[in-house]
N, CA, C and O of each residue as an XYZ file, in Angstrom:
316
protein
N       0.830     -1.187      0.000
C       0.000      0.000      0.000
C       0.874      1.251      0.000
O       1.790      1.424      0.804
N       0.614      1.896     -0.720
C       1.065      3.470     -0.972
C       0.905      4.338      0.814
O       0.009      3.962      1.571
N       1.644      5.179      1.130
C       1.347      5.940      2.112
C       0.019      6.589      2.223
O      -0.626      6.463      3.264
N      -0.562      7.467      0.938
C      -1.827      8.306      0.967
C      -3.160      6.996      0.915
O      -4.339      7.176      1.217
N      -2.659      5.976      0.542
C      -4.006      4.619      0.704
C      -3.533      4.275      2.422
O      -4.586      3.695      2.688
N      -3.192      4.246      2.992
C      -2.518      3.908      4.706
C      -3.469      5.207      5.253
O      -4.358      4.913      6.052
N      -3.322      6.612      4.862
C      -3.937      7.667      5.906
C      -5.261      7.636      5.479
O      -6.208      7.829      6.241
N      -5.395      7.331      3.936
C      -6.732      7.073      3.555
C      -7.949      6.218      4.684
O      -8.873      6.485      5.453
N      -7.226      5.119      4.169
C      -7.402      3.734      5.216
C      -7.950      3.584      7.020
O      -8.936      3.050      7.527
N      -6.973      4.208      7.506
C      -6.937      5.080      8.976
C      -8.185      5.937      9.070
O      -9.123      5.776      9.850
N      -8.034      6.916      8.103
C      -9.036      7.861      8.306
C     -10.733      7.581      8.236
O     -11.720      8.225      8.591
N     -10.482      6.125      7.512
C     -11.953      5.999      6.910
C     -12.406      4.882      8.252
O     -13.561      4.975      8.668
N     -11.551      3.938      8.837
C     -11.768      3.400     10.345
C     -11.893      4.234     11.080
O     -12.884      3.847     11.699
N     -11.495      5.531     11.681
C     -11.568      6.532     12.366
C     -13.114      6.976     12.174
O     -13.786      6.713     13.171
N     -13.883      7.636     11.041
C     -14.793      7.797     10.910
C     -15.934      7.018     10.899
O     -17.102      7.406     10.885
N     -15.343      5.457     10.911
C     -16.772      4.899     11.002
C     -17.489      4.753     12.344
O     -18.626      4.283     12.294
N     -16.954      5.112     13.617
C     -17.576      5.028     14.632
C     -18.743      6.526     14.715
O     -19.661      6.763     15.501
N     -18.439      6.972     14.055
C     -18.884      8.749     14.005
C     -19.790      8.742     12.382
O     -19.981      9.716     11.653
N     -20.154      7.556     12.197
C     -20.680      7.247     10.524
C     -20.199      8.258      9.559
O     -20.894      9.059      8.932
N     -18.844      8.105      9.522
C     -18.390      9.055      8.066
C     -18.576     10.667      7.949
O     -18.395     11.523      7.083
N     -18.970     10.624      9.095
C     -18.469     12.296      9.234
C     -17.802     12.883     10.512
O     -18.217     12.520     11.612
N     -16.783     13.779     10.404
C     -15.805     14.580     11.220
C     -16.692     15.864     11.094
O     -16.151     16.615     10.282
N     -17.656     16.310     11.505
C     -18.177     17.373     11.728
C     -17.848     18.003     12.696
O     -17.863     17.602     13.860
N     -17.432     19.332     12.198
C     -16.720     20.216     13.824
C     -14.832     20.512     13.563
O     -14.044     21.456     13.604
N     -14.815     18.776     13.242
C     -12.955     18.806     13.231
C     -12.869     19.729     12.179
O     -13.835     19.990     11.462
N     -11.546     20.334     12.027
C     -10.755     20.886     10.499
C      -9.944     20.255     10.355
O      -8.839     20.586     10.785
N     -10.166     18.876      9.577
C      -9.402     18.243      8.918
C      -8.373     18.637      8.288
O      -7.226     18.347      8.627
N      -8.669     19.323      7.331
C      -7.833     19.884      6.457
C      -6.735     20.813      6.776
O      -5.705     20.959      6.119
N      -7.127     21.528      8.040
C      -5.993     22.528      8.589
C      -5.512     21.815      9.589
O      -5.025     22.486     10.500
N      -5.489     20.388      9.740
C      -4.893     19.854     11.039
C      -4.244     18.942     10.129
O      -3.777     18.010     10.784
N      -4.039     18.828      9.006
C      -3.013     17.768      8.297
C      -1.965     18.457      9.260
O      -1.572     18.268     10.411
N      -1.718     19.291      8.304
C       0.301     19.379      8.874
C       0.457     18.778      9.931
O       1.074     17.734      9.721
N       0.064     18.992     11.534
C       0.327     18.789     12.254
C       0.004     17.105     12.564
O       0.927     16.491     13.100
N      -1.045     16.473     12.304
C      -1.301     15.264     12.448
C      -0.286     14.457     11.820
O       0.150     13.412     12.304
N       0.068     14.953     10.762
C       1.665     14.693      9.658
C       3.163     14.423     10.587
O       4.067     13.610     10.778
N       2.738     15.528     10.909
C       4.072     15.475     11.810
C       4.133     15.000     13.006
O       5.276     14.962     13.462
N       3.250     14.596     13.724
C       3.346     13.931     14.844
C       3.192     12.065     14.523
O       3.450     11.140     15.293
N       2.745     12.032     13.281
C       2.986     10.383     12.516
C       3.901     10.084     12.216
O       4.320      8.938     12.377
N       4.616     11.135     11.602
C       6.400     11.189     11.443
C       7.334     10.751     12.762
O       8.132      9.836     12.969
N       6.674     12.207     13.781
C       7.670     12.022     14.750
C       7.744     10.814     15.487
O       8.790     10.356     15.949
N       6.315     10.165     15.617
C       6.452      8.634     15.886
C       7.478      7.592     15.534
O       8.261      6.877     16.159
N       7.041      7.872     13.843
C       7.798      6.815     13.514
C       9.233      6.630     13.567
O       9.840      5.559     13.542
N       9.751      7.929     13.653
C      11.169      7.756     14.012
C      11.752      7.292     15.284
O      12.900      6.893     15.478
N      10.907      7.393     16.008
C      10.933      7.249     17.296
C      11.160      5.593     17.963
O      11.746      5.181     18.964
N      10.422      4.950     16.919
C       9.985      3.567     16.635
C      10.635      2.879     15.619
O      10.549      1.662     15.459
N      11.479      3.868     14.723
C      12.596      2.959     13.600
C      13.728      3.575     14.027
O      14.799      3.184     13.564
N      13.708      4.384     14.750
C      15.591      3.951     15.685
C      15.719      3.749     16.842
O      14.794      3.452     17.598
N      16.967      3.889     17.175
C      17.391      3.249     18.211
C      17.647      4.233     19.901
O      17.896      3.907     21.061
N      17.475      5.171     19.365
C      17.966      6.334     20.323
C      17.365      7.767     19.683
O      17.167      7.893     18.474
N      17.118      8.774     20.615
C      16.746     10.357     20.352
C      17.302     11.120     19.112
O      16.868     11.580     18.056
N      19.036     10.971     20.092
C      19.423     11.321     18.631
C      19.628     11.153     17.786
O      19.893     12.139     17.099
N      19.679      9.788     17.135
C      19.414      8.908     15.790
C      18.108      9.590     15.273
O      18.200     10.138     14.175
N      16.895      9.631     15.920
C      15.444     10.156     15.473
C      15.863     11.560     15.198
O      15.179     12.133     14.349
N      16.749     12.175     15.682
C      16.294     13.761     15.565
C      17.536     13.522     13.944
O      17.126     13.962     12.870
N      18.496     13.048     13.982
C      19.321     12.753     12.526
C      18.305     12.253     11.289
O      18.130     12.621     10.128
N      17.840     11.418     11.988
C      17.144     11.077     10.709
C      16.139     12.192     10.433
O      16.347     12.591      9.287
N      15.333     12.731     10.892
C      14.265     14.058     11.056
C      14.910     15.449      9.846
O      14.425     16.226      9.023
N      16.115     15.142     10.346
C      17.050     16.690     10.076
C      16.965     17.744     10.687
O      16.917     18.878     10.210
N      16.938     17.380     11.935
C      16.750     18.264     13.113
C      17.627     18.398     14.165
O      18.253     17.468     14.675
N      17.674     19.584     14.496
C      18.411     19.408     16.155
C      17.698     18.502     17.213
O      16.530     18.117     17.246
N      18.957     18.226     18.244
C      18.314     17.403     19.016
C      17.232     18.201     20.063
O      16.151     17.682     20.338
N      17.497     19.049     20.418
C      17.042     20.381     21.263
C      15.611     20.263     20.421
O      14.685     19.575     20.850
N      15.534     21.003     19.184
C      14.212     20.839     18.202
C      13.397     19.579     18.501
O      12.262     19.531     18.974
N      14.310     18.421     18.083
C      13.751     17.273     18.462
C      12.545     17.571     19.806
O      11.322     17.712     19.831
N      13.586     17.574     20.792
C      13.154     17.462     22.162
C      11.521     18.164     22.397
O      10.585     17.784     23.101
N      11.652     19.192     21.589
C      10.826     20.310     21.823
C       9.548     19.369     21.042
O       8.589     19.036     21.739
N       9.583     19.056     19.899
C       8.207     18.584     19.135
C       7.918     17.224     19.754
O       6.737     16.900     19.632
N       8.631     16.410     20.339
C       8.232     14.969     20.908
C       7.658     15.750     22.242
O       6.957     14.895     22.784
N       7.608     16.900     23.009
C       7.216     17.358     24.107
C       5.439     17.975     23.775
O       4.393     17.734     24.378
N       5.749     18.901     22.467
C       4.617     19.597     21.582
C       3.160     18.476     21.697
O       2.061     18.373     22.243
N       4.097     17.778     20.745
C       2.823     16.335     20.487
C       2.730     14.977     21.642
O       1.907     14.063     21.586
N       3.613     15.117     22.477
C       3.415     14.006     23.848
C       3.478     12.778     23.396
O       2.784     11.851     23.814
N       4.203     12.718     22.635
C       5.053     11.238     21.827
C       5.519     10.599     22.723
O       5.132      9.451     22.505
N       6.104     10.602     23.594
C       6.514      9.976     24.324
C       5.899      8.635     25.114
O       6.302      7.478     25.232
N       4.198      9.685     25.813
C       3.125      9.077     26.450
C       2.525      8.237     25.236
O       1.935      7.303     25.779
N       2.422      8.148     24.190
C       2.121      6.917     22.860
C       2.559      6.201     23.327
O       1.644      5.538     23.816
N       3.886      5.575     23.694
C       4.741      4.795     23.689
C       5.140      3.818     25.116
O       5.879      2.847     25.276
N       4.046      4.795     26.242
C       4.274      4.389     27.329
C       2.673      3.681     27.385
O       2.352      2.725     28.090
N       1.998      4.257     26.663
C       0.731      3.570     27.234
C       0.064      2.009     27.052
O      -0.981      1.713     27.631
């Protein structure tokens, strides 16, 4: 599966408890950020250490620190 069939996919399980509509949410202006906190996951989860994730990212580690704090990535991972 392609990435945009995966958020597709997600999105359309997400909505079926709510029968196919997100009424209220702004989808559309909450990509970026929903983007980037799927990202910051996954790096989080395909290496081995912080600063490996913030290398692979292309980020400082400091930066790093700051957006895994932003989006509470961390608590994903603990729960």
């Amino acid at each position: 599966l392609t990435l945009e069939e995966v958020i597709a996919l997600k999105l359309e399980l997400s909505t079926r408890s709510l029968r196919g509509k997100f009424y209220g949410f702004p989808i559309w202006k909450s990509l970026p950020e929903i983007t980037r906190d799927a990202v910051l996951k996954y790096a989080l989860s395909a290496t081995r250490s912080k600063k490996e994730a913030a290398r692979f990212l292309g980020i400082s580690v400091s930066e790093f620190h700051k957006e895994v704090k932003k989006y509470k990535t961390e608590s994903y991972f603990t729960e």
